[in-house]
N, C-alpha and C positions, 0 to 999 in steps of 0.2 A: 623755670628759673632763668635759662638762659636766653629766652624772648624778654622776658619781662626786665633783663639786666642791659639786651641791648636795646630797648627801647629805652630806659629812665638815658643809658650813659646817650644817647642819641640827640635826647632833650637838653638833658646840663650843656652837653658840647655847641649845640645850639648856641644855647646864653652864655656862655663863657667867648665863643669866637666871634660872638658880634659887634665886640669893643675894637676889630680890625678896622683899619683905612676903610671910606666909601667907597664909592666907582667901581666897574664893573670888569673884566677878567680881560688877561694879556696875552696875544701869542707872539711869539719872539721869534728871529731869524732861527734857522737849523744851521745847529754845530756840526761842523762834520768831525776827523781825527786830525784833518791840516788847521781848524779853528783851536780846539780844544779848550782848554781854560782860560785861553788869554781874552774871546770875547764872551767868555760867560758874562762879567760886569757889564759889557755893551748891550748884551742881547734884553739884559734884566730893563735896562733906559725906555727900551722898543713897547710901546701902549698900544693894545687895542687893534682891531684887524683881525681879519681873516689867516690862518698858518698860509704862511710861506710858500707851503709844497700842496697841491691838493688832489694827485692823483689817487686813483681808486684804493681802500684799506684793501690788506688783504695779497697787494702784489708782489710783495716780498717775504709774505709771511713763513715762510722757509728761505733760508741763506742768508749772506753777507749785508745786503741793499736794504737791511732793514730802517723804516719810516717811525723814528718813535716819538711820541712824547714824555714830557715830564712836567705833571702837571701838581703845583701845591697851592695851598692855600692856607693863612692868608698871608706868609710871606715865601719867598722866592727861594731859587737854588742858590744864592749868594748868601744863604742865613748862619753860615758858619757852623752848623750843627747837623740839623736832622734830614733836612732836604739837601743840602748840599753832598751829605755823605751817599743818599742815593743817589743824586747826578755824577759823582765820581765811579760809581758805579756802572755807569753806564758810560762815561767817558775812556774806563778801560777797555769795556767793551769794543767801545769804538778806536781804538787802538790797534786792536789785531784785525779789526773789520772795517777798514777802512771809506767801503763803501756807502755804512749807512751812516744815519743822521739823526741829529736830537733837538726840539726843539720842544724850550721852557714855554709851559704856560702859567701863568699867575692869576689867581684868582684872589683878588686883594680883598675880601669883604669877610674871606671865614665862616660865612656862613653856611651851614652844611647843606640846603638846597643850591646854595647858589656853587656850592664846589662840584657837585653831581653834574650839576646844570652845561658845571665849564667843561666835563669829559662829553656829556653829550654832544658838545657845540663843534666839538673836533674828529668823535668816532671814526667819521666816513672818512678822516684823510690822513690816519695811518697805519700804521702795521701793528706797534705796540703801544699799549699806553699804562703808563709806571704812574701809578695815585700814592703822593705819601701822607699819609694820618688817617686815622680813626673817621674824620670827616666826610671820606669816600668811602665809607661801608656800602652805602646803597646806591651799590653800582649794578647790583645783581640785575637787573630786567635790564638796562643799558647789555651787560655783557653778552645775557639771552637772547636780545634782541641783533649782537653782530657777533656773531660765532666766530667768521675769519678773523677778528682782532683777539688779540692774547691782551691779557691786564695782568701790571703784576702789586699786586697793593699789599701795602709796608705798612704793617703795627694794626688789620686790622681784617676781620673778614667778611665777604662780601654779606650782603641781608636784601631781601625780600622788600617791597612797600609796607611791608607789616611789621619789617624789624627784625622778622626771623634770620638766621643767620643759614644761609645755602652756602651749595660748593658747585661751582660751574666748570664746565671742562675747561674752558679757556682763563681759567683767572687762577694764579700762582698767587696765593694768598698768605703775608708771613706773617706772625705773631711772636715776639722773644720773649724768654726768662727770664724779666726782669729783675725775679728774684735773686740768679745767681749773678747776676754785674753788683745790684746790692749787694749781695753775702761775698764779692771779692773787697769792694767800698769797706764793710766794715772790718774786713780785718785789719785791712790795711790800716786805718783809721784806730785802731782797737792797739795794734803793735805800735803805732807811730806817734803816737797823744805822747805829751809831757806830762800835762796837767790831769790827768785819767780821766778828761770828759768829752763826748763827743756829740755828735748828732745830725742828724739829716734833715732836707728842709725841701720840702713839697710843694707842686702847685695846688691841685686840686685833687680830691681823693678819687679817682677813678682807678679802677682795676689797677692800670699797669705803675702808676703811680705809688700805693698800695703796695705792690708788687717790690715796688726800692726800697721801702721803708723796712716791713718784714724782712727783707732779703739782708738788711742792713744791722738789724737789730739780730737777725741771726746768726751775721757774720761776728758781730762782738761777741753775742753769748760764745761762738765756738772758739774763737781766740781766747777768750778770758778760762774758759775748761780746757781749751788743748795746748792752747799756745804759751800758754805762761803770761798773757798778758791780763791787765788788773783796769779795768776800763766801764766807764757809767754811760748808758746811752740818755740825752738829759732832753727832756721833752719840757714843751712850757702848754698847760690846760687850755688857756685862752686860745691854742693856735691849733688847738686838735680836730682832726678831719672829722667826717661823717663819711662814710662809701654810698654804694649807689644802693645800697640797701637800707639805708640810714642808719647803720652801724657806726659805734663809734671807735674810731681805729687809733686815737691817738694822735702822734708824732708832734710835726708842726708842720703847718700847712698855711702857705700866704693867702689861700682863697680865690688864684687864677693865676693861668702864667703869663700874666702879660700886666703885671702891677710890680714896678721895682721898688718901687717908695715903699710899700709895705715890707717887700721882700727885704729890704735893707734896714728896717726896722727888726724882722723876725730875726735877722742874722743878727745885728748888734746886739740883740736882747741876748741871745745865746751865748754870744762872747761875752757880755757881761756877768753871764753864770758860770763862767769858765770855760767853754771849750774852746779847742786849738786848736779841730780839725773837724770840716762840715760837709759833708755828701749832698750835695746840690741837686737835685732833682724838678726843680720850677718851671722851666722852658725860659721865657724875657725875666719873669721875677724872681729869677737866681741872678742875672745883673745885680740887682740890691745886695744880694747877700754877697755876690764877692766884690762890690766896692767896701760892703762894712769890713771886709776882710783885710783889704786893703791898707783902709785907713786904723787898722788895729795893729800890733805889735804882736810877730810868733804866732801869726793865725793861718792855718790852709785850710784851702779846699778839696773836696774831691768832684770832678769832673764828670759828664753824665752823658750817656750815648755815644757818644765820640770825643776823641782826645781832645780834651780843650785847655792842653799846655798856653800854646799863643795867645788866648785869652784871661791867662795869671801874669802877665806880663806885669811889672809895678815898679816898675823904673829901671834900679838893675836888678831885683830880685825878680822872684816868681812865687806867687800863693799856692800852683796847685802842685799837689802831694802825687797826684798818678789821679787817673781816668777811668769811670766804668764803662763797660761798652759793649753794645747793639752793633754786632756785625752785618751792617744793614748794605753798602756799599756792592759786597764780596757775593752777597746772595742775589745781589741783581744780576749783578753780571755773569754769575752761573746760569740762572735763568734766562738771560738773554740768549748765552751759549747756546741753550736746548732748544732753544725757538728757531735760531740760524741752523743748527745741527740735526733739525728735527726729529728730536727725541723728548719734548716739550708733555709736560704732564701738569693737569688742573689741580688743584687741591688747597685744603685749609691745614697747613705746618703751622707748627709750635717750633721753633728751634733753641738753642740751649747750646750748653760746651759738649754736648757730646758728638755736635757739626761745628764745631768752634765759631760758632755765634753769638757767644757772649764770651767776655772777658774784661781786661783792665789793662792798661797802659804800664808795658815796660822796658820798652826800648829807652838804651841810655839817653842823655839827653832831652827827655817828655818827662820823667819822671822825679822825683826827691825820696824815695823811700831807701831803706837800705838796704845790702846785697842780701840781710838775713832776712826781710821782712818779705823780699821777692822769692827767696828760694821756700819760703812755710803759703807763700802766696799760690807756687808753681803745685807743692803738693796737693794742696787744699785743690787748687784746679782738677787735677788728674781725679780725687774722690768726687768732685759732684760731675765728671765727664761721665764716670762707673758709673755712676747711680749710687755710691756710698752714702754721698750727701744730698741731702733733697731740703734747700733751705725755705720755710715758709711764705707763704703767698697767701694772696687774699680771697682766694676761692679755693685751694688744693686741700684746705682740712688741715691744714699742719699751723704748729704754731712756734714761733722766735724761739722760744724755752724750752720745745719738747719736739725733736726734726731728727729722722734718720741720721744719724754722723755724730749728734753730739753727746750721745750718753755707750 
């Protein structure tokens, strides 16, 4: 099952990222700690070329001087979201370690040969190379093949030319619980509705996608049994996924992340059926759903992988409610730690709140929720860090209505 789920999700991912820009991969100047963020937007400008720096992988691979990359595809570390929170990751890094250096490569086409392609074209000239997406799974015979390089690949584990899914001593490999940043979404969503209706809104049904929705739908059920609150999760037929099994999962799903005109169709239709708070999960085709947000009256949203306060922006208000979140950043830069500190270990992690890797935004200020809906938030935290709560996902056997914690 597990070959055959990452071979179909390897296919879809294929066809869904080949709607990216043409033209062929970017390597960008190396950031150092005295650069930092201020030429991250300059470095994104810089097309095409050979990296910057090209001495030998490998000679830094223990200590401070480390040579890394950070390579996405098909858009850049400037994407406000999921790439961007790993180069800040790494930019903290470089912070305490002033000696080494980071430099973006972009692979603008998305397509998952041509992303592999863009790690190979760089291997030999540096010490780390950080791959963000699902895209870079099949790095594994790349990593085989240059053992002095460490890789540390986000949201996905390395595979085999066959799909198989391996573990290499040099590739720190993370996967998160997307279920429990879901099941924080819906409570909060669940306590915070006027109108008792709510709902989530997807790109495509792949696992981890899946993964929000259940997580979301299980976070209402446990609000509406523990919490006192009285809340509808409101799904439209038309917009319901299919997973990589060809199971039909429900929800609403725009049918890729990178279509806002549907996306802001799915979202308006939603608000039209009443709900007034929508767990955004699409990647670019949640732009639609939070302009329908926007342009409605008493609508929010809730935010996905990382805090995306700055993006509810809507003149002087703000749409979003609080944020689910992939502590994807925090785990880089522990990683990089161990690689400087040489205490660096391979492996394929799942992480979750019991490493405070997933969570929700509530720092004053990022958030709109209320003191009470944070403090049943913070409980509800501590049970699924135990293992009290174990909110449904799309392959763990559990399901929204029937999940350790709620009965």
């Amino acid at each position: 099952m597990k070959k055959m789920i990452s071979w179909m999700m390897a296919m879809a991912m294929a066809g869904a990222l080949l709607t990216g820009c043409g033209g062929g991969g970017a390597s960008q100047e190396p950031t150092t700690a005295a650069a930092g963020k201020e030429d991250q937007g300059k470095a994104e400008e810089s097309q095409g070329g050979a990296p910057a720096e090209s001495e030998a992988a490998g000679s830094g691979a223990e200590g401070s001087a480390l040579k890394i990359a950070i390579v996405s595809s098909p858009s850049g570390v400037d994407d406000g979201s999921f790439n961007e929170d790993n180069y800040n990751g790494i930019l903290a890094f470089i912070e305490s370690h002033p000696d080494a250096t980071v430099t973006p490569v972009r692979e603008e086409t998305g397509d998952t040969a041509a992303a592999v392609q863009a790690v190979q074209d760089i291997v030999a000239d540096y010490d780390v190379i950080v791959c963000c997406g699902f895209q870079f799974a099949a790095i594994g015979a790349i990593a085989n093949d240059n053992p002095d390089v460490k890789f540390l690949l986000v949201d996905s584990y390395p595979s085999d030319a066959e799909g198989t899914e391996v573990a290499c001593d040099n590739v720190y490999a993370m996967q998160f619980k997307e279920q429990e940043s879901g099941f924080f979404a819906g409570i909060a969503a669940a306590l915070e509705t006027q109108t008792g209706k709510v709902a989530v809104v997807n790109g495509i049904a792949y696992p981890s996608n899946v993964n929000y929705q259940y997580g979301f739908e299980s976070g209402v059920n446990y609000a509406n049994a523990k919490l006192g609150a009285s809340a509808e999760v409101v799904e439209i037929a038309s917009y319901a996924g299919t997973d990589v099994t060809n199971a039909n999962v429900g929800g609403n799903y725009v049918g890729s992340f990178a279509d806002e005109a549907t996306g802001k169709v799915v979202g308006k239709a939603l608000i039209d059926e009443g709900c007034d708070i929508i767990f955004v999960a699409a990647g670019g085709s949640g732009n639609g759903v939070f302009t329908a947000a926007k342009e409605a009256t008493g609508v929010k949203v809730i935010g996905c992988d990382v805090d995306q306060y700055d993006d509810g922006a809507n003149g002087s208000e703000n749409i979003i409610l609080t944020s689910g979140l992939k502590v994807m950043g925090m785990n880089v830069e522990k990683q990089l730690n161990a690689i400087a500190d040489g205490g660096f270990a391979g492996g394929n992690e799942l992480l979750g709140a019991d490493t405070d890797s997933t969570g929700y935004v509530k720092e004053d200020g990022r958030h709109q929720m209320s003191a009470e809906t944070v403090a049943k938030l913070d409980e509800a935290y501590g049970l699924v860090k135990d293992g009290t709560i174990v909110p449904a996902a799309n392959f763990n056997d559990i399901q929204p209505d029937d999940f350790p914690g709620l009965k």
